[in-house]
N, C-alpha and C positions, 0 to 999 in steps of 0.2 A: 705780064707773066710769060716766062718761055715753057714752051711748053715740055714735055719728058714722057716717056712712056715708063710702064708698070707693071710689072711683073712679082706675081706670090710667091713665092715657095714654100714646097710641101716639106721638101727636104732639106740635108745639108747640101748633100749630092748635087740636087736641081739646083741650088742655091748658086753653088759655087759655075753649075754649067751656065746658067743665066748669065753670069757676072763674066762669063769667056766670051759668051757669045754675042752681048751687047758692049760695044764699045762706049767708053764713056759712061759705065753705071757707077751707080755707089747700094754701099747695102743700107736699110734702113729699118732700124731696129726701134723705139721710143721715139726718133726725132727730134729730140729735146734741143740737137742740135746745131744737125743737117737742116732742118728745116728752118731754122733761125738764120743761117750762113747763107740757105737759098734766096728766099727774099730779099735779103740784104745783097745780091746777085756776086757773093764771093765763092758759091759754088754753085756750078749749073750743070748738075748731069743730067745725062740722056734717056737713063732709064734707071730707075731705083729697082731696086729686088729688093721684096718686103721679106724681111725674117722673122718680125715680130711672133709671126703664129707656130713659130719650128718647135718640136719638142727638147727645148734645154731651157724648160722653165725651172728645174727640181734641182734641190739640195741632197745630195748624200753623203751617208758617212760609208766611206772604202775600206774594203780588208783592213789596210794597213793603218787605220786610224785617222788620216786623210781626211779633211771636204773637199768633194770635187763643186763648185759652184756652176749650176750652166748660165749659160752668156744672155739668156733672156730673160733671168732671175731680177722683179723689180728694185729697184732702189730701198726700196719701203719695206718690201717683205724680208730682202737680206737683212736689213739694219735689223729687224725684228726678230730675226731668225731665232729659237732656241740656244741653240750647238754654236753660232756664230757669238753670239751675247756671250752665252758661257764659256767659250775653249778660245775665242780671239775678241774679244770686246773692243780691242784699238780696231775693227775694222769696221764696229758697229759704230763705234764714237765719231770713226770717219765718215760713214756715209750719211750719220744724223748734223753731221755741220756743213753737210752740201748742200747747197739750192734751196729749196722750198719745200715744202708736203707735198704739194699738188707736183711737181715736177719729180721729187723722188717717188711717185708711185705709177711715175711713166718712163722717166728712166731704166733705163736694161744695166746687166753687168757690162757685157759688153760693148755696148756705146757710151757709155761711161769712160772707159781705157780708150776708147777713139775720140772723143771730142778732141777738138780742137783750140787753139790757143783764144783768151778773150782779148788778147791786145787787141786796140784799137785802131789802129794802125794796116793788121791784118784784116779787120772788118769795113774799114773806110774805102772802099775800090775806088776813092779819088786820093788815097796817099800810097807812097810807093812803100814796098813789101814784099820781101825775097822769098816772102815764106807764100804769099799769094802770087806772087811772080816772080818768078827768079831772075835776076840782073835787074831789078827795078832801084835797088838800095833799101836801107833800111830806116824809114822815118822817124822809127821809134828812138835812134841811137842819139841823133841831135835836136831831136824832138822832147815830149813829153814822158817819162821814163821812170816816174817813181814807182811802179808797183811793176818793174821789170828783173829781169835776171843777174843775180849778183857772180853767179857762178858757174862757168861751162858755155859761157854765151862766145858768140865769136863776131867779128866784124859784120858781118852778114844778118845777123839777127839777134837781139835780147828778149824777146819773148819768153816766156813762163808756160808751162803748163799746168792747166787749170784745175787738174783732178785730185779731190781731197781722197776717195778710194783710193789709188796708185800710189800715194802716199804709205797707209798703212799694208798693202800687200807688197811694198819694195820689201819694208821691215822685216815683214813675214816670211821670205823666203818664199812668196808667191809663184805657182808656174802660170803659164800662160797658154792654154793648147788652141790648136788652130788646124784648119781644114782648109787643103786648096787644090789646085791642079794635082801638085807632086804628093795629094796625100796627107796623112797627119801629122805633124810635128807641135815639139813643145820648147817653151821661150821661157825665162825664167824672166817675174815680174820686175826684177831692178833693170833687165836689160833689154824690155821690151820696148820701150822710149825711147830716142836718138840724143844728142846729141846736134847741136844745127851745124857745126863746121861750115864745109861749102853749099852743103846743100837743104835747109832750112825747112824746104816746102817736102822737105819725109820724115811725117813725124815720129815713125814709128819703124822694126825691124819687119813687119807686116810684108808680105811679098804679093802682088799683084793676084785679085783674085782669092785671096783667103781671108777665111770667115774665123771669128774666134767664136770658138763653143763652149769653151770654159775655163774656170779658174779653179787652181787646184789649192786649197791649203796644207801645209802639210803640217804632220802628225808631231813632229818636232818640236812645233812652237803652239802644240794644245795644251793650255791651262797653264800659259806662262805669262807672267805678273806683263799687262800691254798696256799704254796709254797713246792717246793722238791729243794735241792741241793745237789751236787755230787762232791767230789774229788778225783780225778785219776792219773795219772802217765802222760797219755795225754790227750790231749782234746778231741778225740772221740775214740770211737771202745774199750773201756777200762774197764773194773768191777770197780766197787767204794772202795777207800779207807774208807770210810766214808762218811755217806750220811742222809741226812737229811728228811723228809716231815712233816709238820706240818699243821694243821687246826685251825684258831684260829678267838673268834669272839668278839669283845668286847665292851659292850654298858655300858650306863654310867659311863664311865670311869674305869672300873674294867673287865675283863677276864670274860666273861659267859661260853664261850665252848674254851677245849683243847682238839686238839688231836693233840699226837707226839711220831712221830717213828725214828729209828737210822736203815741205813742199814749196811754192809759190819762189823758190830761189834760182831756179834755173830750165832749161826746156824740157827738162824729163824731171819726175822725182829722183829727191839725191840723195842714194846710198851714202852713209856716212861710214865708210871703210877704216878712213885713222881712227875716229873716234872709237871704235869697235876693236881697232887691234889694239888701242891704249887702253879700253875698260878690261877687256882680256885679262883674268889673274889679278887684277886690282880690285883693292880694298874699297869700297864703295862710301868715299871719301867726297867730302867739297872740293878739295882738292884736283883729288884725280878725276873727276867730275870734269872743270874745268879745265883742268889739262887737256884731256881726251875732245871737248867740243871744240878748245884751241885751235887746236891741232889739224881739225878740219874745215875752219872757216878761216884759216891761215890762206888759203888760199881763193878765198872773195875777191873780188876784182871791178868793185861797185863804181857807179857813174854819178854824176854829181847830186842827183836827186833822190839817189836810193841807197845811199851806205847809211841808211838808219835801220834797213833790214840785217844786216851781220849783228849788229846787236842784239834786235829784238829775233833774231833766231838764236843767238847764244842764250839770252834770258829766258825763250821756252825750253830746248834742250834742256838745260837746267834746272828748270821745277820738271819737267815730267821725270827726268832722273831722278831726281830728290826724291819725288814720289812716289817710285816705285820701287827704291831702296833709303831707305832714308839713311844718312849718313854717319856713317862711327865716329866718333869725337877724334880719332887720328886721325894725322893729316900727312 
C-alpha cells in the first residue's frame, strides 16, 4: 500500500485551500470510486481532502422553483427524494438503475459526476491507456471494445462514461456549480464532461482545485412527462449498454420542449441536439420519432464489436418516446 496523507475539511473554503496546498491531492467524497482506482494503483494521491462531512447534504426548493441539490446528497436519499420523484422522476429512475443499494447509499451527488470511466483497459496499469497515461496508446481500440464508445470517441481513446445520473441531468438542462481558487462559477450539466480529442486523461471541464457543491435543477423542466432507460448484460448491479433519458412536453398536438441524452455511447453523456431540433414543432408521430433519433445516431462511428449499440440505442429512444407521447395515427 503507498501510503498518502489526510486531511478533513470543515469547509468549502478549507477544502479548496487543502487541495492548493497539497500537491497531488484528490477530494474524497463516498469513495465508491477513488478508492476502487487506488488499490488497483491507477490512482495514487498524496493526500485525499475528505468532504464527505461539508454541509451540502440538503435538497431545496429556490425562489424560483428550482432544486439546488448539494454535492454530498447520497445516491439513495436523492433517488427517494420527494420533489425529485415528483417534479423530475427521469432522474430518480436514473439513479435507481445505478450500482447497488449498498453503494447508492454511499455514493454522493458529487462523486457520482466525477467517477471515472470502467474500461478496463483504464483499470489494467499493465495495458496501455491515454486516458491513465497519455502517449501510452489506446488498448481498448484494437483490443477488446464491445461496451465502448460509438460516438465522439477519437483515435486516442473510446472509453464511455459510466454515469447513469449525468445521463438524466444532461436531459434536464442540469447546472453544475463549483468552488475553486477563482471562486464560484457554474457549468451546465451537458457540458460538464469532455470530449477525449487529444487529451483523454481530462475527463471533465473541472479546473484544478475546484470542488462541486451542487446541482441545480431548474424550474423549466418541473412536472414534465421524464423517462430514463437502461440496457445491461443483467438486470442489476451492471453499467449501461446503452441508455436513454429524455424530457418531453407536448401541447397541442405538436412537441414544445425536447430534451434527450444517450448514456454508455460515448465519453461524456450525449445531448441529442438533432434529435430535439427535429422533435421541435412535430407531431408526435412514429414517424417523426424516428426521424428525429436518425438524425442523431447518423452520425455513430462504431468498431467492429460494438455497432449493435446504434441500434439498441435507437430502439430505446424509441419506446421512451412512444411513452411519453404516444403517437397520433399520422405519420
Amino acid at each position: 500500500m503507498k501510503p498518502f496523507g489526510y486531511v478533513r475539511a470543515g469547509s468549502v473554503e478549507e477544502a479548496a485551500d487543502a487541495y492548493a496546498s497539497h500537491p497531488g491531492a484528490r477530494y474524497l467524497g463516498g469513495g465508491t470510486n477513488l478508492v476502487d482506482l487506488m488499490k488497483l494503483g491507477v490512482e495514487q494521491p498524496a493526500t485525499l481532502v475528505d468532504v464527505s462531512r461539508l454541509p451540502l447534504d440538503s435538497v431545496e426548493e429556490l425562489p424560483d422553483g428550482a432544486l439546488r441539490i448539494g454535492a454530498t446528497v447520497r445516491n439513495s436519499d436523492l433517488a427517494a427524494h420527494r420533489l425529485v420523484r415528483d417534479r423530475y422522476p427521469v432522474l430518480s429512475q436514473a439513479l435507481l438503475a445505478g450500482a447497488s443499494g449498498q453503494l447508492r447509499n454511499i455514493a454522493t451527488t458529487g462523486g457520482n459526476l466525477l467517477q471515472r470511466t470502467r474500461c478496463p483497459y483504464f483499470q489494467d496499469t499493465s495495458k496501455p491507456c491515454n486516458k491513465r497515461e497519455p502517449g501510452s496508446g489506446c488498448g481498448a481500440r484494437d483490443g477488446v471494445h464491445r461496451d465502448h464508445a460509438v460516438l465522439g470517441h477519437s483515435p486516442h481513446c473510446i472509453a464511455t462514461h459510466p454515469s447513469d445520473m449525468a445521463v438524466a441531468l444532461a436531459a434536464l438542462d442540469a447546472r453544475i456549480e463549483l468552488y475553486g481558487p477563482d471562486g464560484e462559477r457554474t457549468v451546465p450539466a451537458a457540458e460538464f464532461h469532455r470530449l477525449p480529442g487529444d487529451h483523454p486523461e481530462r475527463d471533465t471541464e473541472i479546473r484544478p482545485g475546484e470542488i462541486v457543491t451542487a446541482v441545480v435543477l431548474p424550474a423549466a423542466a418541473s412536472g414534465l412527462p421524464s423517462l430514463y432507460r437502461k440496457a445491461r448484460d443483467r438486470a442489476s448491479y451492471a453499467f449501461a449498454l446503452a441508455s436513454v433519458a429524455a424530457v418531453l412536453r407536448v401541447d397541442d398536438g405538436v412537441v414544445q420542449h425536447a430534451g434527450v441524452a444517450f448514456g454508455a455511447l460515448a465519453h461524456r453523456p450525449w445531448r441529442a441536439r438533432r434529435t430535439e431540433e427535429a422533435l421541435l414543432g412535430a407531431a408526435p408521430t412514429v414517424a417523426a420519432f424516428e426521424r428525429a433519433v436518425d438524425l442523431e445516431l447518423a452520425a455513430a462511428q462504431p468498431l467492429s464489436d460494438n455497432a449493435y449499440k446504434v441500434r439498441l440505442a435507437r430502439n430505446l429512444a424509441l419506446d421512451v418516446l412512444t411513452r411519453l407521447a404516444p403517437p397520433t395515427t399520422s405519420t
